[in-house]
C-alpha positions in Angstrom: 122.2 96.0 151.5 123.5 99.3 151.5 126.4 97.9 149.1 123.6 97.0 146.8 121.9 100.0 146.2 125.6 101.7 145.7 126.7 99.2 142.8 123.0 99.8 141.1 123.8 103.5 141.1 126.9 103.0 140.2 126.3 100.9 136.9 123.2 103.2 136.4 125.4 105.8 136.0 128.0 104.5 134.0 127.4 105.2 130.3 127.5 102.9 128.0 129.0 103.1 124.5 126.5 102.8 121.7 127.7 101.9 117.9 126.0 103.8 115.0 124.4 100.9 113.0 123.0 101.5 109.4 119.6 100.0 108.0 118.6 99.8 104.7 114.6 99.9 104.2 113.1 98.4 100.9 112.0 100.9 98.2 109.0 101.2 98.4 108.3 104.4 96.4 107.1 103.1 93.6 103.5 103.1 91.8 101.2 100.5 90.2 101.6 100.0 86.5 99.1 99.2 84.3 98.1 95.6 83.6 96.4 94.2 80.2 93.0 95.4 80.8 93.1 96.4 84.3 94.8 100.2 83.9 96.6 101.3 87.4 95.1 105.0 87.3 92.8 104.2 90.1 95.4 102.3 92.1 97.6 105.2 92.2 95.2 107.8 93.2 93.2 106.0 96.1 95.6 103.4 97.6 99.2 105.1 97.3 97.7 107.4 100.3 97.8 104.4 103.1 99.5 101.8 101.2 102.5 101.0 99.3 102.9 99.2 95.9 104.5 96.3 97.3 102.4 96.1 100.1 99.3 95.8 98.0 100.8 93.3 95.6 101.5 91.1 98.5 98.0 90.2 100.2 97.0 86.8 99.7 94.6 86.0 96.6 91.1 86.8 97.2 88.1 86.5 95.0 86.4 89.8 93.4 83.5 89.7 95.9 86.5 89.3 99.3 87.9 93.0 97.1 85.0 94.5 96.9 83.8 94.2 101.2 87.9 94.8 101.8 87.4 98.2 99.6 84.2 98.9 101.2 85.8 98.2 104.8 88.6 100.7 104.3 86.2 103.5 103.4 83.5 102.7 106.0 85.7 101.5 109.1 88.8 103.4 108.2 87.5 106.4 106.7 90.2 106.0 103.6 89.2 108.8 101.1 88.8 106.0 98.1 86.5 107.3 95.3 83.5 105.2 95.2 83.3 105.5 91.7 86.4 103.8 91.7 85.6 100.7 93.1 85.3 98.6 90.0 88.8 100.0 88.4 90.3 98.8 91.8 88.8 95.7 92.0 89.8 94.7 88.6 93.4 96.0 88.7 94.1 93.5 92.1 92.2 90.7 90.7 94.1 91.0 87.5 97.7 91.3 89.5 96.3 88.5 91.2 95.5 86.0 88.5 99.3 86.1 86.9 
């Protein structure tokens, strides 16, 4: 037993060599353009705060009225500093993206 505990102190204590990987992350720096009708203003200055571009333009299709309680939900349960008054420029900028 004693022979035991020696060999797990022994490999415990013998280092072992670590190679430097690299990872390469998407870009994800970008902003929201403006869409025919549907200008991005509003995008940029409330959502770019928690989310990225590409993250936004990624959630599954959801109806006007699904935005709206999903906008609502990140203020209220969340506490996301989005400008109520720019609810409807939001909400019409994803449904837009949405619809191409």
């Amino acid at each position: 037993m004693r022979w035991l505990a020696a060999l797990i102190l022994l490999t415990a204590a013998t280092p072992v060599p670590r190679a430097a990987i690299s990872v390469s992350l998407p870009d994800e720096d970008g902003v929201f353009s403006d869409l025919p009708g549907a200008p991005a203003d509003a995008m940029n200055e409330n959502c770019l705060g928690c989310h990225s571009a590409a993250m936004v333009t990624r959630q599954p299709r959801l109806t006007e009225k699904q935005w709206a309680d999903t906008v609502a939900k990140m203020r209220t349960v969340y506490k996301a500093p989005i400008d109520p008054a720019a609810d409807a420029a939001i909400i019409k900028w994803v449904t837009t993206a949405q619809a191409d």
